[in-house]
Each structure stands twice: as structure tokens, then as C-alpha cells.
C-alpha positions in Angstrom: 0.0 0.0 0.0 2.1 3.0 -1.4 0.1 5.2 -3.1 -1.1 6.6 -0.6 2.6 7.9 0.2 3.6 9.2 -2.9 2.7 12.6 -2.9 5.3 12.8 0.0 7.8 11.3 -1.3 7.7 14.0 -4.2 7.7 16.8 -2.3 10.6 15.5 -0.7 12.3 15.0 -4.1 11.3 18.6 -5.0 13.1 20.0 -2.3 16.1 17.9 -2.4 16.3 19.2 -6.5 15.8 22.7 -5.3 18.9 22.4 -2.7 20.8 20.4 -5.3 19.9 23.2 -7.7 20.9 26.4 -5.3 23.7 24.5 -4.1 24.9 24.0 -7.9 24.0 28.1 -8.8 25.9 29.6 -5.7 29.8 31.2 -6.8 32.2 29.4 -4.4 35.1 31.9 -3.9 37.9 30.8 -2.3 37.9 32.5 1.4 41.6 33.8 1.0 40.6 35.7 -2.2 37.7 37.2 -0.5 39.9 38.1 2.2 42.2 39.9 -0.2 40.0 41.6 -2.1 38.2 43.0 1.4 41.8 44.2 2.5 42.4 46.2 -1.3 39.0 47.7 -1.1 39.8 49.0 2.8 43.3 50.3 1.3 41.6 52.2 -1.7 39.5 53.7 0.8 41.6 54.8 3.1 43.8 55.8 0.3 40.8 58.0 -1.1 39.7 59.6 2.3 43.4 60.4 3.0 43.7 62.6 -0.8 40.9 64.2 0.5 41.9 65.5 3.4 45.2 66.3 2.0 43.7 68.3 -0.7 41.1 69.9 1.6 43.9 70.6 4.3 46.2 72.0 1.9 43.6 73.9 0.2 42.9 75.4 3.7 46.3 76.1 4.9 47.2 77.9 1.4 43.9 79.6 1.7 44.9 81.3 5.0 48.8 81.8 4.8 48.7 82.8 0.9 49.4 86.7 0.2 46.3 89.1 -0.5 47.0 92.6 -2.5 47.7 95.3 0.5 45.7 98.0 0.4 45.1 100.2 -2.1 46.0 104.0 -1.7 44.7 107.0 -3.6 45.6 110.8 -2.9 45.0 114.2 -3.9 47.2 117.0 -3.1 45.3 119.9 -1.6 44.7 122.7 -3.7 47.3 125.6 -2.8 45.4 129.0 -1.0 45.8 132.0 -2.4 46.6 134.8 0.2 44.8 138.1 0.2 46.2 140.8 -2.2 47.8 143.7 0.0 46.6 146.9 -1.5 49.4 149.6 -1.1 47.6 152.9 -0.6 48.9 155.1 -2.9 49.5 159.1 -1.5 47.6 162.1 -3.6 50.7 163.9 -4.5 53.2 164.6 -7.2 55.2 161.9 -6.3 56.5 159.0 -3.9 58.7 156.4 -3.2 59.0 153.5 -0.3 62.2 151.3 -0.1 62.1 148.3 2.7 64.9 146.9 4.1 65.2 143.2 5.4 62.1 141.5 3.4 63.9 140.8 0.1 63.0 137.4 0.8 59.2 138.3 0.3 59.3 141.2 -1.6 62.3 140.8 -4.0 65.6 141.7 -4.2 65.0 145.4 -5.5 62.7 146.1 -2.4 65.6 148.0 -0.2 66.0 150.4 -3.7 63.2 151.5 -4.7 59.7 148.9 -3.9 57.2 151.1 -4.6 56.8 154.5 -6.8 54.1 156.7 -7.4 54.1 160.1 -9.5 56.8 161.7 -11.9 59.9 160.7 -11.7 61.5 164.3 -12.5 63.1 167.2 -9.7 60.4 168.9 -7.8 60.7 171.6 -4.9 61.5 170.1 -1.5 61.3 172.9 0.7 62.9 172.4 4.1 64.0 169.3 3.6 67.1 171.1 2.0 67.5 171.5 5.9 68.5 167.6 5.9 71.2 168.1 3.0 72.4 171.2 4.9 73.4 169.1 8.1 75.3 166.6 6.1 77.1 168.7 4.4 78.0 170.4 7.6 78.8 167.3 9.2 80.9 166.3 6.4 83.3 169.3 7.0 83.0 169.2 10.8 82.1 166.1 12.2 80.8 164.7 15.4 82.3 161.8 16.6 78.8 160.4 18.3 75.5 161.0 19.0 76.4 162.7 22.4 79.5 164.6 21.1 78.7 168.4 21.6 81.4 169.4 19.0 82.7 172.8 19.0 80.7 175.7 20.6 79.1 178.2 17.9 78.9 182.0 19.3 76.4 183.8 17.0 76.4 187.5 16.9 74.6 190.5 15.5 74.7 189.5 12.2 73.4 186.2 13.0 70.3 187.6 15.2 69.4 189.8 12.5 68.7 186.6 10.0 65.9 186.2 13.0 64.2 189.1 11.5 64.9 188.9 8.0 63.1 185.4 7.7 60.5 186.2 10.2 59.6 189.1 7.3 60.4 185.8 4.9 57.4 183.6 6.3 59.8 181.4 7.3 60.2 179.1 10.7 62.6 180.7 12.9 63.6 180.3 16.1 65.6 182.5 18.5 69.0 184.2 18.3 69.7 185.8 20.8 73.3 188.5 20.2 76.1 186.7 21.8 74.0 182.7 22.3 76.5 180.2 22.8 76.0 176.7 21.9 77.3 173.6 20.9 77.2 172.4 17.3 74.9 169.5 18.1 72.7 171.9 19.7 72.7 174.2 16.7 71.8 171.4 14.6 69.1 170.4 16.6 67.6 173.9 16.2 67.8 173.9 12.8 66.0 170.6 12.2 63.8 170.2 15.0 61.4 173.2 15.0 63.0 173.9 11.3 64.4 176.8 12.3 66.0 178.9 8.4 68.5 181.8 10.5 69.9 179.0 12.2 70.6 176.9 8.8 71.6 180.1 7.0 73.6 181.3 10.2 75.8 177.6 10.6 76.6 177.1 7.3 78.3 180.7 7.1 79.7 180.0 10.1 81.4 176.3 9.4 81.5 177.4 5.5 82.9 181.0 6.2 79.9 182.4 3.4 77.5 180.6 1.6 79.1 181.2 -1.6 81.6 178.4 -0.2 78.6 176.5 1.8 76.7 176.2 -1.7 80.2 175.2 -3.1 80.8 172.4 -0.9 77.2 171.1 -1.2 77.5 170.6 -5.1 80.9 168.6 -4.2 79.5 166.5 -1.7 76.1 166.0 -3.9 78.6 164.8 -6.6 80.6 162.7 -4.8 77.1 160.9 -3.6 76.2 160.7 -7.3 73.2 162.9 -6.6 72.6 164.4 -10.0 68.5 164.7 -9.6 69.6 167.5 -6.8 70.1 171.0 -6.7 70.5 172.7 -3.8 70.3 177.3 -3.8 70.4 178.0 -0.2 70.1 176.1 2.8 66.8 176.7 3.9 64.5 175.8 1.1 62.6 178.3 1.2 63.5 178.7 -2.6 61.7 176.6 -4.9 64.3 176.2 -6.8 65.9 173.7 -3.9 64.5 170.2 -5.8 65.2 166.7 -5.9 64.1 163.6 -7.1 62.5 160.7 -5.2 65.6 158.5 -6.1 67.7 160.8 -5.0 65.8 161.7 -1.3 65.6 157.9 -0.6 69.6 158.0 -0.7 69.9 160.7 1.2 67.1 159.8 3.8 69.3 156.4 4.0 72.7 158.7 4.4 71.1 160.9 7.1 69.9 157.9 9.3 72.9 156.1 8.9 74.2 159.7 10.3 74.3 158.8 14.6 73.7 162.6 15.5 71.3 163.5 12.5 69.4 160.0 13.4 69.2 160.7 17.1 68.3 164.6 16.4 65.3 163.9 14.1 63.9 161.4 16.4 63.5 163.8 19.0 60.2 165.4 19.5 60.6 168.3 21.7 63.4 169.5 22.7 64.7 172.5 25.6 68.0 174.4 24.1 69.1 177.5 26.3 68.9 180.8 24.1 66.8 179.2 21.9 64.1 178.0 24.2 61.2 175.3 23.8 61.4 173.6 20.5 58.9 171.0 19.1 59.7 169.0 16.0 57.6 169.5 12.9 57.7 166.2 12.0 53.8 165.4 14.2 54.4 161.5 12.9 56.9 160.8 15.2 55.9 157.6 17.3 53.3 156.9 15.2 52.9 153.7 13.1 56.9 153.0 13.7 58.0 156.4 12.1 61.4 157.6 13.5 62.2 160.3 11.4 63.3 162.7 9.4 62.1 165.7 8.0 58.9 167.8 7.0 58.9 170.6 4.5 56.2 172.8 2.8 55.8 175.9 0.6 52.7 176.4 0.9 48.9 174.6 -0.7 50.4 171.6 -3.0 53.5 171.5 -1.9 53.8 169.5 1.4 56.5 167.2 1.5 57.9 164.6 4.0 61.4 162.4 3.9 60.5 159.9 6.5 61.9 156.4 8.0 59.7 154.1 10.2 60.5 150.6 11.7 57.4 148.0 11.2 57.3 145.0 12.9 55.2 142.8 10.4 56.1 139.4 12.4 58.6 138.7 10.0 61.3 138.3 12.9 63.5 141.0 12.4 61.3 144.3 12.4 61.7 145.7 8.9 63.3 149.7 7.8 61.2 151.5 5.5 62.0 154.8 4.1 59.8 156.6 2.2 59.3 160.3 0.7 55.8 162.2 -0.4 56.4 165.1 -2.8 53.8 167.7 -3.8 51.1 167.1 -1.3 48.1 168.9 -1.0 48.7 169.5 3.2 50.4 168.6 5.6 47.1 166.5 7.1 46.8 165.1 3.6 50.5 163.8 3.6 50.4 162.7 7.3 47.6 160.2 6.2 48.8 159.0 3.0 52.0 158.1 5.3 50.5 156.1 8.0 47.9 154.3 5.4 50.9 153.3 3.3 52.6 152.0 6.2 49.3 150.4 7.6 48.9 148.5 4.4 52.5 147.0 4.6 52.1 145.7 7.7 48.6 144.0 7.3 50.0 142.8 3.8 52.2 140.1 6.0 50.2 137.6 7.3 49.1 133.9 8.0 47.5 132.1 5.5 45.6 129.0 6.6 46.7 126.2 4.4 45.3 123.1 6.0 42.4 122.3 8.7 42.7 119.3 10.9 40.7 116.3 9.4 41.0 117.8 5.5 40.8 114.3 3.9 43.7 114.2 1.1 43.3 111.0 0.7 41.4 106.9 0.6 42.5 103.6 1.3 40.6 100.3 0.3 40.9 96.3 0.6 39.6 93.3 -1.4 38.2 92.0 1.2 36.1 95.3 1.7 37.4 97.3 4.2 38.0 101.1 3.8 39.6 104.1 5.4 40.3 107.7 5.1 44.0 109.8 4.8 43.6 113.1 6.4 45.7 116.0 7.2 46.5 115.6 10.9 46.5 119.2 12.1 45.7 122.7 11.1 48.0 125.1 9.8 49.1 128.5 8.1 51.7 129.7 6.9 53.1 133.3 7.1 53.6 135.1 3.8 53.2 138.4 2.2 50.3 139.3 0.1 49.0 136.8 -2.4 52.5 135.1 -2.7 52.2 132.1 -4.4 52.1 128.9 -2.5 54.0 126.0 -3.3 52.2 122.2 -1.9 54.1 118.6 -1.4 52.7 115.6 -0.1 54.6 112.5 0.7 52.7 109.4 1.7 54.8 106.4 2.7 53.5 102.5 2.9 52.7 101.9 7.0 53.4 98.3 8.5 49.5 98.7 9.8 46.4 100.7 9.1 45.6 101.8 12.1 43.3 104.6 13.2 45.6 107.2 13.8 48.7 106.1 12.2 50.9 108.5 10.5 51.6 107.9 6.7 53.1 111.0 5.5 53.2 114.9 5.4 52.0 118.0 3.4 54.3 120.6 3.1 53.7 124.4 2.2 56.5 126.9 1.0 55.6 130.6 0.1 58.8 133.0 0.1 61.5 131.8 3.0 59.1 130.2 4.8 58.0 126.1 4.9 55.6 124.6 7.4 54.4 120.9 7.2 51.2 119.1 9.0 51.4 114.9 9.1 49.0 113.0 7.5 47.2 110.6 9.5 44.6 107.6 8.6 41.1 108.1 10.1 39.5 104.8 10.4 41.1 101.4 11.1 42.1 98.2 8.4 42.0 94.9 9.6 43.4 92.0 8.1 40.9 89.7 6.0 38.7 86.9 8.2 39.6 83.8 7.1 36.3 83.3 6.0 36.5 85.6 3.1 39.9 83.9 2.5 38.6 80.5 2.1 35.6 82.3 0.0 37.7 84.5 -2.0 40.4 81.8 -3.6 40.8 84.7 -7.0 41.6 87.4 -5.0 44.6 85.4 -3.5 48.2 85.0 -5.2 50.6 82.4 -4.7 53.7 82.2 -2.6 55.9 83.5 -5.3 53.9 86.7 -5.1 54.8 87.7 -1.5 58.2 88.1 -2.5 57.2 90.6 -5.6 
């Protein structure tokens, strides 16, 4: 009875085929091979993850040691000022003429001759300025060894007191004679220039010249030998209008006459007390004002007010400057007196500071790459003394700093007008900091390679 078994007996050789089949299908690899092929693929791997790190690591360490362009730096020079234009009042008159002494350096090398000139250039009257001529010529043939020497005493007698007279009737300034005054010859000098006084110029040159045939002899020498050909000199007064000069001419003797240490010390005096001839006030009423020191005043009347003058300004120049100056031909003496001090006036305000730079005047820009930006400005204020619109000269140097730091001094502007230089630093405003090293590793074409560091 086996029938009844059969159906189990094929499902039993059903599986056994399917085992016999998956057994036959399955790849039998030799353990040791798998083994090595497991290893390789490990080695590859590791192999792989190891470039990778190298090239990430490298790419890294490059990224943030490799050089970045420094900052870039753009400037302007500022713009050069222009100083105010000094406006030399010029005097209503016939004619005038300023010389200045020790500011060549700002006015030019002609400005001790003659700086400034108004008016013909031809001989006009000079009135009792002739007064001035008449004491150097004096001095010439008897001179006085200092400002203090007396030199010899002059006796005037009754010919000399009667000149008193004679040019009182003249309209002339006088000033008493007394028969029989005694004085010294600085004294009689003083006389004659301080109030102005015409017997006492008329009486001392007789009296040094023995007449004034050979007094108006010895002036035409002494004018020669000075080279003063625009001069001619009649008496020694002035009163004659045929006394005239040229504005050339009066500045060298004006220079002469100060350089004189009695005439100098004489015309500087204001008032003065001289027994026998009293009280004496100088006509000169610009004495002490606006740095005038002398010399001389003289007038024949309406139109004809002159004045031969020298004045000290102190412009802040360091040494105070000599100015000597002459008006001919002015209309009075009030006229003349404030064509003077407005000429003087407008010297000194034609020296002065010009501002050239104010602190925080940018001159300049500086920007990064990577962004970051600051500002090159002028450090301080400053100015710069000068006279009148003298052109200014500007400089800047701006050197490379080691950092850009808020603050940090990069360079100077420098200013030249005349003699004079003055600088002010230039400073960065705002603060540069190196890139992050974000931006770096962001930014790989904005960095150069190790052989540019050394460029």
C-alpha cells in the first residue's frame, strides 16, 4: 500500500532538487581571495579619504597663509590757497617812493631800492627838507664823533640875530638868536631841524662854510661825490623853490642821514629844551606813530607839502623791517600825514598767516579686497606766514605703513611761500584689519601664490 505515500515522497524529491539546484547556482570563492580583495578595497578607501583630506587641508592652509594685495591707496594733493592781495595805498601827491629793508625774501631783491613808486619821476621843490642836506654837508666838513659829542661851541652874533628878523619878514620858521648865544654844534643842529628853524641853517653854514658862496660850493661837491645828480640845492633853507630833488635821490639821502648817529638821534626827538633858543617842538607830528622815526617835514605852501620819512614795522617777520619813504607835492600837511601812515598800515597788514590746511581735511582713501576702507587726512591745522598773495607751493609725501591703524601716521604736506615752509602729518582716520579667514577660504581669486609675497 504506497500510493497513498507518494505525494510525500515528491515533495521530498522537489526539495532535495531545489537544494541540489541552489547549491549547484551559488559562486564558491575561495575564502583567502575574498579576504584579499576585502583588504584592497579597505586600502583604496583609506587611500581616497586620505587625498581628500590632503587636498582639503592643503587647500585650507594655502587659503589662509597665501598673500592678498595690501591696500590700495589713492591721494590728492590739496589745492594751494591764495593769500589776500595787500593793496598799497597810494598818496595824492606829485610823487612817492617807499624802499624796505630786510624783506627781500618776500618782496624781491629790489625792495631795499626803490619797492614802490608813485608820481613823476623828475626834480620837484623840496622845501625844508634842503635842511637835511644842509646838516650833512655840515657834518661832512665838521664832524661829530657820536651822538652825544657836543662838538665845537658856535657864538652867533649881531649878524646872525638879524637873519631872526629877516626870515620872520620871509614867512619862514625861525627860532631865537639871541646877540652873543653860545651853543654847541649838536645843539645848533638840533635847532635847525627840529622846529625847522631857516636863520639857524643860513647862520651855521656861514659859520662852518665862512659864506655861503663856499657853503653852496661844498654842497655841489658832496652831492657829486654821492652821485646825486637829480639834486640842486640854492640855499640852505628851502625856502626857494628852486631847492628840488628827485624821489631817487631823497631815498639816498634819507638812507645817508639815518645812517648819520647825531642827524638820526636829532630827528627822532620830538621836543626838545635848548638855552637861548628856548622850547622847540619837531615839525615832524608823525613821530611815534605807526613805527615812524624820522626825518624831515617841509612845505611851501597849498600843494606843496612834502615829507622824507623812515619808520620801523614790525610785520612778524622776525627782524622788524626799515622802511624809508618820501611824499612830494602834497596837497597839506594832514593830507601827507595820512597818505604816510595808510601806506605803512597797508604794509604791515600785507604780512600775514594764511591758513593752508584744517585738521581732518581728507587728502586721501584707502581700500581692501576683502572690503574694508579708510580715510587719509591731514593731521593738524595750519598757516603759513607770507606776504600778500604770494604764491604757494604744496608737497605731499605718503609712505607705505606696516598697519592701518586709526591714527597712524603715513606722511606729510608741506607748504612753501617766500622763506618760509611749514608741514602738517598725514594721518589715517579709520582702522584696516586683516581679512577673516572666512572671506579667504571664500575668496580663492583674489589670492596670489607664494611667489607673489616676494614681488
Amino acid at each position: 500500500m504506497t500510493t497513498p505515500d507518494q505525494p510525500v515522497d515528491e515533495l521530498s524529491d522537489f526539495a532535495a532538487l531545489m537544494a541540489h539546484e541552489q547549491e549547484f547556482g551559488v559562486d564558491r570563492v575561495d575564502p583567502a581571495v575574498r579576504r584579499r580583495r576585502r583588504r584592497r578595497g579597505l586600502v583604496i578607501t583609506a587611500i581616497c579619504l586620505v587625498l581628500l583630506l590632503a587636498v582639503t587641508g592643503g587647500y585650507v592652509g594655502w587659503a589662509l597663509t597665501a598673500p592678498v594685495d595690501p591696500p590700495a591707496v589713492t591721494t590728492h594733493t590739496p589745492e594751494a590757497p591764495v593769500g589776500a592781495v595787500a593793496a598799497i595805498a597810494a598818496p595824492a601827491a606829485a610823487a612817492s617812493a617807499i624802499s624796505i629793508a630786510g624783506a627781500d625774501a618776500y618782496l624781491g631783491e629790489g625792495a631795499s631800492g626803490s619797492w614802490s613808486t608813485t608820481g613823476t619821476g623828475e626834480p620837484l621843490p623840496i622845501a625844508s627838507i634842503t635842511k637835511l642836506i644842509t646838516a650833512l654837508v655840515i657834518l661832512d666838513a665838521s664832524p661829530l664823533s657820536s651822538a652825544d659829542d657836543p662838538g665845537p661851541t658856535i657864538t652867533f652874533g649881531e649878524a646872525d640875530h638879524d637873519l631872526y628878523d629877516e626870515y620872520y619878514v620871509r614867512g619862514a620858521t625861525i627860532a631865537p638868536m639871541p646877540t652873543g648865544t653860545s651853543m654847541s654844534l649838536h645843539d645848533a643842529l638840533a635847532v635847525m631841524l627840529i622846529p625847522s628853524a631857516s636863520n639857524y641853517a643860513v647862520a651855521l653854514s656861514s659859520r662852518i662854510f665862512g659864506s655861503q658862496y663856499e657853503f653852496l660850493g661844498a654842497t655841489r661837491e658832496w652831492l657829486a661825490a654821492h652821485g646825486l645828480t637829480g639834486t640842486t640845492i640854492t640855499d640852505p633853507t628851502g625856502i626857494s623853490p628852486r631847492n628840488t630833488s628827485t624821489t631817487t635821490d631823497l631815498m639816498a639821502i634819507a638812507k645817508l642821514a639815518a645812517a648819520n648817529p647825531a642827524i638820526a638821534q636829532i630827528v627822532a626827538t620830538s621836543s626838545i629844551s635848548i638855552p637861548g633858543a628856548g622850547q622847540l617842538h619837531n615839525t615832524n607830528a608823525l613821530l611815534g606813530t605807526s613805527g615812524i622815526t624820522g626825518l624831515k617835514t617841509g612845505n611851501l605852501g597849498e600843494g606843496a607839502h612834502n615829507l622824507l620819512y623812515t619808520a620801523t614795522l614790525d610785520v612778524g617777520a622776525g627782524d622788524p623791517l626799515a622802511v624809508t619813504g618820501v611824499v612830494l607835492g602834497g596837497a597839506s600837511r594832514e593830507s601827507v600825514n595820512a597818505t604816510v601812515v595808510a601806506a605803512l598800515e597797508s604794509i604791515r597788514s600785507g604780512f600775514h598767516q594764511v591758513p593752508v590746511s584744517a585738521e581732518g581735511q581728507e587728502v586721501g582713501s584707502v581700500s581692501t579686497p576683502w572690503g574694508a576702507a579708510a580715510t587719509l587726512v591731514i593731521g593738524e591745522s595750519a598757516s603759513i606766514f607770507t606776504w600778500s598773495d604770494t604764491p604757494i607751493e604744496v608737497t605731499m609725501d605718503i609712505k607705505t605703513p606696516p598697519t592701518y591703524r586709526d591714527g597712524t601716521v603715513v606722511g606729510s604736506v608741506t607748504w612753501t611761500a617766500g622763506p618760509n615752509t611749514v608741514s602738517a602729518p598725514v594721518t589715517i582716520a579709520g582702522t584696516i584689519d586683516p581679512p577673516t579667514e572666512w572671506w579667504r577660504l571664500t575668496h580663492p581669486s583674489e589670492l596670489g601664490t607664494p611667489w607673489d609675497a616676494g614681488d
